[in-house]
C-alpha positions, 0 to 999 in steps of 0.5 A: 796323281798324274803318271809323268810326274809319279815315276821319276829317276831322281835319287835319294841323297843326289838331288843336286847332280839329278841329270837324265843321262842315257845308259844301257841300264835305266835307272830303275834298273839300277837300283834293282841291281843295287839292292842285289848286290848289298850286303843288306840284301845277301843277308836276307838268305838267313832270316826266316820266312815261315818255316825253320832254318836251315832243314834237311828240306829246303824251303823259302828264306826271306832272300827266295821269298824276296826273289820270287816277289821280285819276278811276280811284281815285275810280270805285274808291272809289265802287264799293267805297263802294256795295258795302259799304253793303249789308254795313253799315248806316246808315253814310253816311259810307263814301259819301266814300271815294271822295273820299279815294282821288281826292284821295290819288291826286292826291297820289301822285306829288307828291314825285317828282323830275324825269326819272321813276325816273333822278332817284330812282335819282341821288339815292340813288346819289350817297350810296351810291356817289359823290361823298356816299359820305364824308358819313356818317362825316364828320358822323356821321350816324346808320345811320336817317337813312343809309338814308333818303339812300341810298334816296331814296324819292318814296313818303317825300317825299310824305309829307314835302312834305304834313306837313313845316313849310318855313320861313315855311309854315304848321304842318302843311304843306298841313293834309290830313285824316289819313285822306287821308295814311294813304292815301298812304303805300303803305309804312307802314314807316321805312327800316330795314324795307326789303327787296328792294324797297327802298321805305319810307313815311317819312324819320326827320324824319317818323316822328312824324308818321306814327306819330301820323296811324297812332294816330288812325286805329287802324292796326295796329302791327307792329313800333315804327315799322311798320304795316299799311296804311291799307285805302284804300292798295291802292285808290290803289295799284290806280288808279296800275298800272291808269293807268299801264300801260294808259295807256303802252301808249296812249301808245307806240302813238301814238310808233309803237313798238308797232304798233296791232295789237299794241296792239289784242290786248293790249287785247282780251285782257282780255275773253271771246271773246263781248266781245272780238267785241262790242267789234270788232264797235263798232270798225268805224264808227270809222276813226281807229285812235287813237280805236280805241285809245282805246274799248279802252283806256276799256273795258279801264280799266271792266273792271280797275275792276270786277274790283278792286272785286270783289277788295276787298270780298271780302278786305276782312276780311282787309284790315282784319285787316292780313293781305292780300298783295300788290296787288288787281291781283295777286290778279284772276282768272287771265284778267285776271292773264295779260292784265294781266302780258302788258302788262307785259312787253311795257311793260318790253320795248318801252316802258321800254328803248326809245332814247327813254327811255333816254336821258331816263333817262341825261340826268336822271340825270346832271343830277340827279346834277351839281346835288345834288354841287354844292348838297351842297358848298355847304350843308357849305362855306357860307362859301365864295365860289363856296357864297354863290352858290349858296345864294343860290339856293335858296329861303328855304323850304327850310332849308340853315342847319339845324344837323344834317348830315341837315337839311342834305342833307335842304334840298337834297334838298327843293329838286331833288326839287320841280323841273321837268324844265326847271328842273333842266335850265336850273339844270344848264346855268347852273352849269356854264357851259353858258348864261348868263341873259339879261337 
């Protein structure tokens, strides 16, 4: 893969009016401030990232998540633009990478579901082992699109909110430039590749697409509906576990279930022992122990954006080769990695299995859950009275009166997967009786 041909300006539904025209913003940019300022977008400000909303503490949604992502990816972005300028000359169109990378990273979480990775993991099962398990050998509905279903994938629905033509929208869905949805698409593989993880990049009603954004951009191909990544992918993907593991860590210390100094030697771990006394050595003027936190957290972001910057640029052959492994975080230092991993299990020990949590995760699910049962009986029995009403209520946009099984699922996983947290909630309770609208 090759530079000049992987960041284009071409858009996404505007192929035939593709002109390089020079404007104050860069198209890059463009598409940054598209994503702001969508409706699609604003509404990440209500689903929930780890912890409960709303709380008499403010902590991260999926919006401020998105945000500081965004910011992180695009100092990533800038750092490797200025490194691999001394590596090749005359080439000022690397300057915008760091452009690209903080408008996918806006992006990234925009297909989410409500309440978190409950809200994925009740979608799919509801295919795979509940009340939907019938549907596939009712309607015939083929073994690819199977494994879309049952897999639900928020990586794949992005995709698919970005590029896909909802009824009475504009051909190319939001019209991003191909180099920003290549940088998106974390697992540029269909369903059919997926292994342990059991992730994918794209649903069968968005392969073309991708394979046709993948072709222009000179991805390389590794198999007919598999690619290497977009190079630019392991930056956002860096940006996202930088953000969200030092940053629910800030969050549980503020919720007290991580005492601050646990949070305070998780932190310092991450520098020598000549830094680590610089930095306790600042600390001391400072009373508040949040805003203690907070210069730790700030200084442990500056030096993980440093050390996966370096991490880049020195696999970067190899990356766009298509033969990197793994993660740039994966591959820091051994120092960076211990403290990195020493994190993440005390995250999955005190943060992701705490009561709290838990338990949103067990209300969503079952919200979730209730909701797709109820639309899914409604777009396949539409002629019932009870399935009127209810269709009554979904947009027009998405298109429950689309002729195949997989569209019809696919018009009402459209639907749940764009909700609120407060939306589904207030939908769930309407429907099964619990509350009545006032008028």
């Amino acid at each position: 893969m090759n530079w000049q041909k992987l960041l284009s300006t071409k858009r996404f539904g505007l192929e035939t009016y593709h002109d390089e025209k020079k404007r104050d913003r860069s198209e890059f940019q463009r598409d940054y401030d598209r994503l702001v300022f969508s409706a699609s977008f604003r509404r990440l400000q209500n689903k929930t990232q780890v912890f409960p909303l709303p709380g008499s503490i403010f902590v991260h949604n999926r919006l401020t998540h998105s945000l500081e992502v965004s910011c992180v990816g695009r100092s990533l972005g800038n750092s490797i633009a200025r490194k691999l300028k001394e590596k090749y000359r005359d080439t000022d169109f690397l300057s915008e990478i760091g452009s690209i990378v903080s408008a996918a990273c806006l992006a990234h979480d925009m297909g989410n579901p409500p309440f978190g990775h409950s809200g994925e993991t009740a979608i799919a099962s509801f295919f795979s082992e509940g009340n939907g398990l019938h549907l596939k050998k009712k309607w015939k509905i083929s073994d690819n699109e199977w494994n879309d279903i049952i897999h639900f994938e928020g990586n794949a629905n992005v995709f698919r909110l970005l590029t896909h033509q909802f009824q009475g929208r504009r051909k190319g869905g939001f019209v991003l430039t191909y180099s920003t949805l290549a940088s998106i698409v974390k697992y540029p593989y269909e369903s059919s590749y997926i292994r342990k993880k059991k992730k994918f990049g794209f649903f069968q009603s968005e392969k073309d697409d991708f394979v046709k954004v993948a072709d222009e951009l000179g991805l390389i191909r590794i198999d007919k509906y598999r690619y290497a990544r977009h190079p630019l992918v392991y930056l956002v993907e860096a940006a996202d576990d930088i953000c969200y593991e030092i940053m629910d860590i800030e969050d549980a210390h503020k919720l007290k279930l991580i005492s601050t100094e646990e949070t305070k030697e998780l932190m310092l771990n991450f520098f020598t022992q000549e830094e680590r006394a610089k930095k306790i050595e600042r600390m001391k003027p400072v009373t508040d122990v949040n805003e203690q936190v907070a210069y730790l957290r700030s200084s442990v972001i500056g030096v993980l954006v440093d050390e996966c910057s370096r991490v880049f640029v020195q696999n970067e052959e190899e990356i766009l080769a298509g033969n990197f492994q793994g993660s740039l975080v994966d591959s820091m230092q051994k120092e960076m990695c211990e403290a990195y991993n020493q994190c993440v299990t005390l995250s999955y020990r005190k943060i992701y299995k705490s009561k709290d949590v838990v338990d949103i995760e067990i209300a969503g699910y079952h919200i979730i859950y209730t909701l797709i049962d109820k639309l899914i009986q409604a777009v396949f029995d539409s002629e019932k009275a009870y399935s009127k009403q209810l269709l009554a209520r979904i947009p027009e946009q998405y298109e429950t009166e689309v002729e195949t099984p997989y569209g019809k699922i696919q018009s009402v996983l459209d639907y749940v997967s764009g909700m609120t947290d407060i939306y589904a909630l207030d939908l769930y309770r309407k429907i099964t009786g619990m509350s009545l609208p006032s008028l």
